[in-house]
N, C-alpha and C positions, 0 to 999 in steps of 0.2 A: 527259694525262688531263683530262677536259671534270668541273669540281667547283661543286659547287652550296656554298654559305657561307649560312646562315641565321643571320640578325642580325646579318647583316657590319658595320653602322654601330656595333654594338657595340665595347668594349675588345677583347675573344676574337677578335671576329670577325675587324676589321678589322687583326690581327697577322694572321691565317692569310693572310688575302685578298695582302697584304703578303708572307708568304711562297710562298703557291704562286704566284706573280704571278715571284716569284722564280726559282724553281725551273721557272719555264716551262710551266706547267699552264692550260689554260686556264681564267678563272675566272668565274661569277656569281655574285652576290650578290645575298640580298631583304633590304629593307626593307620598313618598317612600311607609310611613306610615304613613298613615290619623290617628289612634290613639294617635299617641305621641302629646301631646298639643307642646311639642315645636320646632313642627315643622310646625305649624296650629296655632299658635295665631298669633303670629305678620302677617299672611294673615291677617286673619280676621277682623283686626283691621286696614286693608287697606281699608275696604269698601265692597261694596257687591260681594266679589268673591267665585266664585263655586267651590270648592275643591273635588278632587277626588282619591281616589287611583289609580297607575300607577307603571310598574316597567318594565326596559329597558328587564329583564329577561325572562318576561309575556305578550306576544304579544298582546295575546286578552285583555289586562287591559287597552294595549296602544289605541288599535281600540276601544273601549268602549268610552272612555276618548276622542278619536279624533269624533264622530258620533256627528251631525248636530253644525262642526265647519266651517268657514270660513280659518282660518289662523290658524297655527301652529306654537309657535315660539320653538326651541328645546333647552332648556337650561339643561335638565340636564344630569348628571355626578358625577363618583362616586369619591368623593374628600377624599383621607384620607394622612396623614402624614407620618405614618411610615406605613407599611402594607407586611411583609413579608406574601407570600404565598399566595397572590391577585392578582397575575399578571394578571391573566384569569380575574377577573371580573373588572378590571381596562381597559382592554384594550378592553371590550365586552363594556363599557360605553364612549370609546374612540370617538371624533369628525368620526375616520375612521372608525368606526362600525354604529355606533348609527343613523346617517342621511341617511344611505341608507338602515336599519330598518325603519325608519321614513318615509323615501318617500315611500316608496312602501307596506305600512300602509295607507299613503293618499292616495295614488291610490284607494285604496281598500274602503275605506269612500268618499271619493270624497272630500277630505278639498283641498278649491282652490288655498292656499299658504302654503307652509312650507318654513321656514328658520331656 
């Protein structure tokens, strides 16, 4: 199975990426920023995963990023500590935003599972 990973560079993420990497699935993962090495090595050094840029912000980066997948798992999220003055894009990366961008992203590609 061909599985898409959002916010693989994340904790969530990059345990999945890690297990279906395992389990022999083929996998892509987006990040925020593909150029920042650290946020792309420790992928890489998971095994053969396909890394993409993606931003909850950039619809079409997400539908690129989702074209001829199977599965979609939605892991990411915009995680910061202290962040006056974020509320807007904390709550646009919210569980209550983000997956019904997602699904109806996979409508649009045809990916046969999101979670």
């Amino acid at each position: 199975m061909k599985v898409l990973v959002t916010g693989a560079n994340g904790h969530l993420g990059a345990n999945l990426v890690r297990e279906l990497l395992a389990a022999g699935h083929a996998v892509r993962g987006s990040v925020r920023v593909l150029a920042d090495p650290g946020r792309t090595e420790h992928l890489k050094a998971l095994g053969p995963v396909e890394l993409v840029q993606a931003d909850l912000d950039h619809p079409a980066t997400l539908r690129a990023a989702m074209e001829g997948m199977d599965a979609v798992l939605h892991t990411a999220a915009l995680y910061l500590f202290y962040a006056p003055g974020q509320d807007a894009a904390i709550v646009r990366a919210s569980p209550d935003y983000a997956p019904d961008l997602g699904k109806s992203l996979a409508v649009v590609v045809q990916v046969a599972r999101f979670t």
